[in-house]
C-alpha positions as CSV (number, residue, x, y, z in Angstrom):
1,X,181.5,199.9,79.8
2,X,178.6,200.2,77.6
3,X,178.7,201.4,73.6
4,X,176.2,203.5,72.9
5,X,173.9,202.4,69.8
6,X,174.1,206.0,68.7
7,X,177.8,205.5,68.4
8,X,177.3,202.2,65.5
9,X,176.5,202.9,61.5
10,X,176.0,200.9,58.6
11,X,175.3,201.6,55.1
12,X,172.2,200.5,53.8
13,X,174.3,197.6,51.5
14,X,175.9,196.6,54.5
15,X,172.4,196.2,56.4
16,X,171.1,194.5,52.8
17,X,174.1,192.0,52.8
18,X,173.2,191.0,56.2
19,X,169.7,190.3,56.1
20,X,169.8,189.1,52.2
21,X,167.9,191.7,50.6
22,X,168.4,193.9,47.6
23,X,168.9,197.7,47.5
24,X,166.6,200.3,46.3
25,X,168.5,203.2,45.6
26,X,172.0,204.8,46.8
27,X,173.5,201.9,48.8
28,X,176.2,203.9,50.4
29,X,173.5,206.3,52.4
30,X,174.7,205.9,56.3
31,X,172.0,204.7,58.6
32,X,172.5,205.7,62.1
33,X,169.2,204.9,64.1
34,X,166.3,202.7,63.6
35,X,163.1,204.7,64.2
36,X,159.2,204.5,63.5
37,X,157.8,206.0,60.5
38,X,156.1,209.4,62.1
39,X,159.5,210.3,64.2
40,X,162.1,209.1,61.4
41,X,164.5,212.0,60.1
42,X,167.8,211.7,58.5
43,X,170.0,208.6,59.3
44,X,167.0,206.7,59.8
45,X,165.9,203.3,59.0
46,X,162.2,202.9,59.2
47,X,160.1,199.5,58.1
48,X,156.9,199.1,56.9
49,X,155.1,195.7,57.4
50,X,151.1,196.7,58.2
51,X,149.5,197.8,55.1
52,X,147.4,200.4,57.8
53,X,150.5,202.4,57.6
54,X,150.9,203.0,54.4
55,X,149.8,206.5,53.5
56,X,153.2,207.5,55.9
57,X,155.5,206.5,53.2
58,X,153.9,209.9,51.7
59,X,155.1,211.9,54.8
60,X,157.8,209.7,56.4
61,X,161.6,211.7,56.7
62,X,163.5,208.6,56.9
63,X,166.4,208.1,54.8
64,X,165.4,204.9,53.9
65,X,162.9,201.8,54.1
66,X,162.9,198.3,54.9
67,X,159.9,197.1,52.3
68,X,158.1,194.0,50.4
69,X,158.7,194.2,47.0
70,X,155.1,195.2,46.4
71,X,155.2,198.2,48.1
72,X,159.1,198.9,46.9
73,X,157.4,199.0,43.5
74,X,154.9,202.1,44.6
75,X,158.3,203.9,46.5
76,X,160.8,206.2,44.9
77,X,163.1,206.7,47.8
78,X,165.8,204.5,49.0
79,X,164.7,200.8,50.3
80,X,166.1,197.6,51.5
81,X,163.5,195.4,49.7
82,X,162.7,191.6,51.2
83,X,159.8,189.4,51.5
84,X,159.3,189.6,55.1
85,X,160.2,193.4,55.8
86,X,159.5,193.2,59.9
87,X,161.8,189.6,60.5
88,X,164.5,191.9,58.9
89,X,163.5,194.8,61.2
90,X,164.2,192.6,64.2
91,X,167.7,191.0,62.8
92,X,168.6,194.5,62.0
93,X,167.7,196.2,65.4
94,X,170.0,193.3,66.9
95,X,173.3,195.1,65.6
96,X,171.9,198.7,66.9
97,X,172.0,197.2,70.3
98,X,173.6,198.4,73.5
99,X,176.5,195.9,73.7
100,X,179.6,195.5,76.1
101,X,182.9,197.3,74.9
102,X,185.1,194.9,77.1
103,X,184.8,192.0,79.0
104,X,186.2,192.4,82.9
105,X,185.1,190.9,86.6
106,X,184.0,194.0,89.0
107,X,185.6,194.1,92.1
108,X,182.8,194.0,93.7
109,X,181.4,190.7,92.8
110,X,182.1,187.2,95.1
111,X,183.2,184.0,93.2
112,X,183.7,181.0,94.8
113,X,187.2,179.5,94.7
114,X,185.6,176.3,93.1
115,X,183.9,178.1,90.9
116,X,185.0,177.3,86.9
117,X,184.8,180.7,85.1
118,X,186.1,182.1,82.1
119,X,188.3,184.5,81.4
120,X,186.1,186.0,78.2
121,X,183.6,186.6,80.6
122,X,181.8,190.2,82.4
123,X,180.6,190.1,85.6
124,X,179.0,193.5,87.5
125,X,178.8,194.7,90.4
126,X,177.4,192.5,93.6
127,X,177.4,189.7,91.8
128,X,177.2,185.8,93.5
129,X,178.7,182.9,92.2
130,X,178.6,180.0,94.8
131,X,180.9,177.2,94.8
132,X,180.8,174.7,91.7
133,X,179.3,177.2,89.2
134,X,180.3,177.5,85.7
135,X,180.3,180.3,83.4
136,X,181.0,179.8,79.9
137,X,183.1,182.0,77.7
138,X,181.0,185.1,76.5
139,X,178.4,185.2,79.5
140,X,177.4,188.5,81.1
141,X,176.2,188.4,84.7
142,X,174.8,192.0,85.5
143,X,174.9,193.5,89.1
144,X,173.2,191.8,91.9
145,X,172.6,188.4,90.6
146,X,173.0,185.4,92.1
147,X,174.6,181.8,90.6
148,X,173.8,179.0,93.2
149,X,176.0,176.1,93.9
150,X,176.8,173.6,90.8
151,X,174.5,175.8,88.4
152,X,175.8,176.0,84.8
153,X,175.6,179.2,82.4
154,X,175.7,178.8,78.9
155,X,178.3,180.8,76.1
156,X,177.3,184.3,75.4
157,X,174.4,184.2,78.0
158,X,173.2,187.4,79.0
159,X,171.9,187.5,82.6
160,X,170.6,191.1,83.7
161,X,170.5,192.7,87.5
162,X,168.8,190.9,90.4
163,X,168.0,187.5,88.5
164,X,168.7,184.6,91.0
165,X,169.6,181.4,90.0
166,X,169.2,178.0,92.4
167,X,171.4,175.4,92.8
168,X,171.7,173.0,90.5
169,X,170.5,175.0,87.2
170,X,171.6,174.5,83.8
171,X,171.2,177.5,81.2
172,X,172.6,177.4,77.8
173,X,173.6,179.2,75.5
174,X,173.1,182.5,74.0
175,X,170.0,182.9,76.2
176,X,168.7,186.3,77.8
177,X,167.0,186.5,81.5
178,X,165.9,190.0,82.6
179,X,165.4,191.5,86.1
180,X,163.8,189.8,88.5
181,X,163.6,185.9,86.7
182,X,163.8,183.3,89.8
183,X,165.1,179.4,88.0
184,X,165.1,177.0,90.7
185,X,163.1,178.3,93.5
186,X,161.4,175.0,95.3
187,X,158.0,173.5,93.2
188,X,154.9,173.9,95.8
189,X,154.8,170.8,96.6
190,X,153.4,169.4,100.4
191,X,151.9,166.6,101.7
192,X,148.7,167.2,103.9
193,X,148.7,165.6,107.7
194,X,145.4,166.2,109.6
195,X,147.8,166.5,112.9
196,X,150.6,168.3,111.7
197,X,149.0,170.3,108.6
198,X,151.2,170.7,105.6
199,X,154.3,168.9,105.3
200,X,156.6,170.5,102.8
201,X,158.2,167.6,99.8
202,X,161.9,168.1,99.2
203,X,162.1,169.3,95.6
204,X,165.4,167.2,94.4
205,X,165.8,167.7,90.9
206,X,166.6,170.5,88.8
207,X,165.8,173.2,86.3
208,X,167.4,172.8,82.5
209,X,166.9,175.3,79.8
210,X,167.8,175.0,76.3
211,X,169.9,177.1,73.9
212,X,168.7,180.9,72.6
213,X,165.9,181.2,75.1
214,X,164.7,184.3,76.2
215,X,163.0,184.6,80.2
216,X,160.9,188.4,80.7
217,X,161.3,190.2,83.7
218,X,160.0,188.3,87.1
219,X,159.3,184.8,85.2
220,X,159.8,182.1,88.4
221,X,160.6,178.5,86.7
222,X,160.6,175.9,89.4
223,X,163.0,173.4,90.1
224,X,161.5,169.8,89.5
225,X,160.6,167.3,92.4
226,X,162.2,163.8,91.0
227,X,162.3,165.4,87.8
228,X,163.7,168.6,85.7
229,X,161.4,171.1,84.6
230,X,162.8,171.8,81.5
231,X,162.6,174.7,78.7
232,X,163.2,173.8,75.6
233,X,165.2,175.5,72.9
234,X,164.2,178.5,71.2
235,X,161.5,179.2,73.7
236,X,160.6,183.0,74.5
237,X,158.7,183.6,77.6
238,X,157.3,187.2,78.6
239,X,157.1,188.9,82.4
240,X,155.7,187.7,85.0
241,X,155.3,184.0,83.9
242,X,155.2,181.0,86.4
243,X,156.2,177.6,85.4
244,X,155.5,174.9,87.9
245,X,157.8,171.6,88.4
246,X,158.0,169.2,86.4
247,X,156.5,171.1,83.6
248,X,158.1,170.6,80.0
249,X,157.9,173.3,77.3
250,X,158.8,171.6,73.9
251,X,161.2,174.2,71.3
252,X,160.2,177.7,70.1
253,X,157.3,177.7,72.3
254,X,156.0,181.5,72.9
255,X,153.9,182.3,76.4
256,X,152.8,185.9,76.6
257,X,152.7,187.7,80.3
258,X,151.1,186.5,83.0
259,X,150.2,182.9,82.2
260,X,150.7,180.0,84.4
261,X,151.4,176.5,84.2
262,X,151.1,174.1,86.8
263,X,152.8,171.1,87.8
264,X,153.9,168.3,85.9
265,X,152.1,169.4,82.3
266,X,153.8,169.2,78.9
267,X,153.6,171.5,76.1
268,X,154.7,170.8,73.1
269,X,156.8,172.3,70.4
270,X,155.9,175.9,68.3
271,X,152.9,176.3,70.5
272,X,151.6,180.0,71.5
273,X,150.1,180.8,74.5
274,X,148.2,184.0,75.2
275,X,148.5,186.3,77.6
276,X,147.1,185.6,81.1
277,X,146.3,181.9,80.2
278,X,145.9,179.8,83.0
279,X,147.4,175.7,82.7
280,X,145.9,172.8,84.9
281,X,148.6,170.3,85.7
282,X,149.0,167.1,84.7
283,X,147.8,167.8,81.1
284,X,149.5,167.4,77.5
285,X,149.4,169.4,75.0
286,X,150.4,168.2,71.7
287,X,152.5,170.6,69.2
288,X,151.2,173.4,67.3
289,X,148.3,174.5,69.8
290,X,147.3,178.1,70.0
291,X,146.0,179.6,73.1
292,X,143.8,182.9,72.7
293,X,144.6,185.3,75.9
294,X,143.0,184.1,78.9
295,X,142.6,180.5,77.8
296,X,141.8,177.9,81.0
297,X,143.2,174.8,80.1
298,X,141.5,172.1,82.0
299,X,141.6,169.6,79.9
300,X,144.6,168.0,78.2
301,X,144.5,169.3,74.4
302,X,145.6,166.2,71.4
303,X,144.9,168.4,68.0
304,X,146.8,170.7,66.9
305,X,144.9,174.5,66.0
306,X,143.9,177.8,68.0
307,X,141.6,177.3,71.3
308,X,140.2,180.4,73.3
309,X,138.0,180.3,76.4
310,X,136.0,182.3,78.3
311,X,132.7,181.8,81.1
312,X,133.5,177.9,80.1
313,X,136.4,176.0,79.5
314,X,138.8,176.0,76.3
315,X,137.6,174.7,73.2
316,X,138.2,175.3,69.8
317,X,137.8,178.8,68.5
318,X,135.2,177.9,65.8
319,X,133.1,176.4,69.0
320,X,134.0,179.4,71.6
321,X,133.1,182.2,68.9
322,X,129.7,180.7,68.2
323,X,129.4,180.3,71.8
324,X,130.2,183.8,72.5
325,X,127.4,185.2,70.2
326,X,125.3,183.3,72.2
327,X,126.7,184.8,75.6
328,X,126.0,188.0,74.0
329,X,122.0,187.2,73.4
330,X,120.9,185.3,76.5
331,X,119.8,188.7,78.0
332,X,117.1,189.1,74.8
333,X,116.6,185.2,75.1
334,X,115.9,185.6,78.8
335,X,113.2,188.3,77.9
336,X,111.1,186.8,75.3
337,X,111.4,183.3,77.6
338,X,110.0,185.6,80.7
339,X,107.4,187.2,78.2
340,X,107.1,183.8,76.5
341,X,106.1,182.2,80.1
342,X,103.7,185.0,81.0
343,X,101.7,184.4,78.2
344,X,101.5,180.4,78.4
345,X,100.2,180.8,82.2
């Protein structure tokens, strides 16, 4: 059974005491809902962290604000006041979640006899868990996924519908993987024979992902060849992502939707990687690099900083934004050359 997040309340001191802040105003007013500025009415906890939005706090019906102490000092009405008002926002909207009321095994689902799993555990409907497997206490499986053969799931994991695990997979703990996430499936590796045409190489090792990490919808992480890919802890990954074998994403790495990595690269820890950016394999990349969307990594990357690309491939931003002016004046350059060569013959 699911609890409603309608059904959950806290006073504003109680949401203060959580997140550290202090309270502006009555304390003991009951938030119900977290809600944007324009659609906030009473009960409502709204937050304020672009500066483009600040002519709503004039018109905003939300009974109170999460604000920097700047703007707290230019507000009459009822605040939770901290530094960093959106970090609190998201710690906040963690407690207003949909969460499980109780912890139970549908009848539906198969477990394997062998299979170690605990008793503080939920597991829906249709769910797979092949011999070997072990869940740890606090996991949620959700209906229709699968747990391969000797694959490990972490405490307080949350795995939604339809995510398929491999064999041999180790998640840990307190990670989220939505709908659709594949860990495991074989790395493309294949051997080319001019007689025989592709020959397919066994992919023998395994997939290992860290602590608190959170997989989008449809992300496919490949099992390694001789060696795990691995996922590091503290890295989020959006929809649709593919990660190749072999590859290694160091901690608290972020990669937007739609980007790709191929086979045998290493990324490196707090690194960002925008959406749609494309990998080469083979490559390092040392921490703290920044990938504008689109990015085509050809080339392994050894300073930290922000890179884009474009018509060429990645360089650093000072180098792609000068570049791109250019782009944007070859047509008038081409002219006056055309013009320029008319007059010279």
């Amino acid at each position: 059974m699911l609890c409603d997040e309608s059904e959950k309340h806290f006073t504003l001191a109680e949401l203060t005491a959580f997140v550290g802040a202090d309270v502006q105003g009555d304390g003991d007013i009951v938030i119900h809902r977290l809600a944007t500025l324009e659609e906030a009415g009473k009960g409502s906890l709204s937050f304020l962290s672009n500066p483009i939005y600040t002519k709503l706090l004039l018109t905003t019906k939300a009974s109170a604000l999460i604000l920097s102490p700047e703007i707290a000092q230019t507000y009459e009405g009822n605040a939770l006041v901290i530094h960093n008002p959106y970090l609190a926002y998201a710690r906040i909207s963690r407690l207003f979640e949909w969460t499980l009321a109780t912890c139970d095994v549908h009848p539906t689902a198969w477990i394997h006899e062998s299979a170690v799993v605990s008793p503080d555990v939920r597991i829906g409907p249709h769910v797979t868990i092949e011999a070997g497997a072990v869940i740890a206490a606090g996991a949620t499986i959700a209906a229709g996924s699968v747990i391969g053969h000797h694959s490990v799931i972490g405490k307080d994991t949350i795995i939604h519908s339809n995510v398929t695990i491999y064999h041999g997979v180790l998640v840990g703990d307190r990670c989220i993987l939505h709908s659709g996430a594949v860990l495991g499936s074989d790395g493309f590796g294949f051997a080319h024979d001019e007689s025989q045409g592709w020959v397919k190489i066994a992919q023998l090792a395994g997939v290992v992902v860290g602590d608190d990490v959170d997989i989008g919808a449809n992300v496919s992480i490949d099992r390694g060849a001789l060696v795990d890919t691995v996922i590091g802890n503290g890295v989020i990954i959006d929809n649709q992502v593919h990660i190749a074998h072999n590859v290694v994403i160091g901690e608290k790495t972020a990669i937007a939707g739609c980007s790709a990595i191929s086979g045998s690269t290493r990324i490196g820890r707090h690194c960002t990687i925008g959406g749609g950016s494309c990998i080469a394999g083979h490559l390092n990349i040392v921490d703290g690099v920044h990938l504008g969307g689109m990015a085509a990594v050809t080339n392994s990357i050894t300073e930290p900083g922000h890179y884009s690309s474009g018509t060429v491939g990645c360089m650093p931003v000072k180098m792609w934004r000068k570049s791109t002016v250019r782009f944007r004046q070859l047509d008038d350059i081409a002219r006056r050359l055309k013009k320029l060569e008319k007059t010279l013959d």
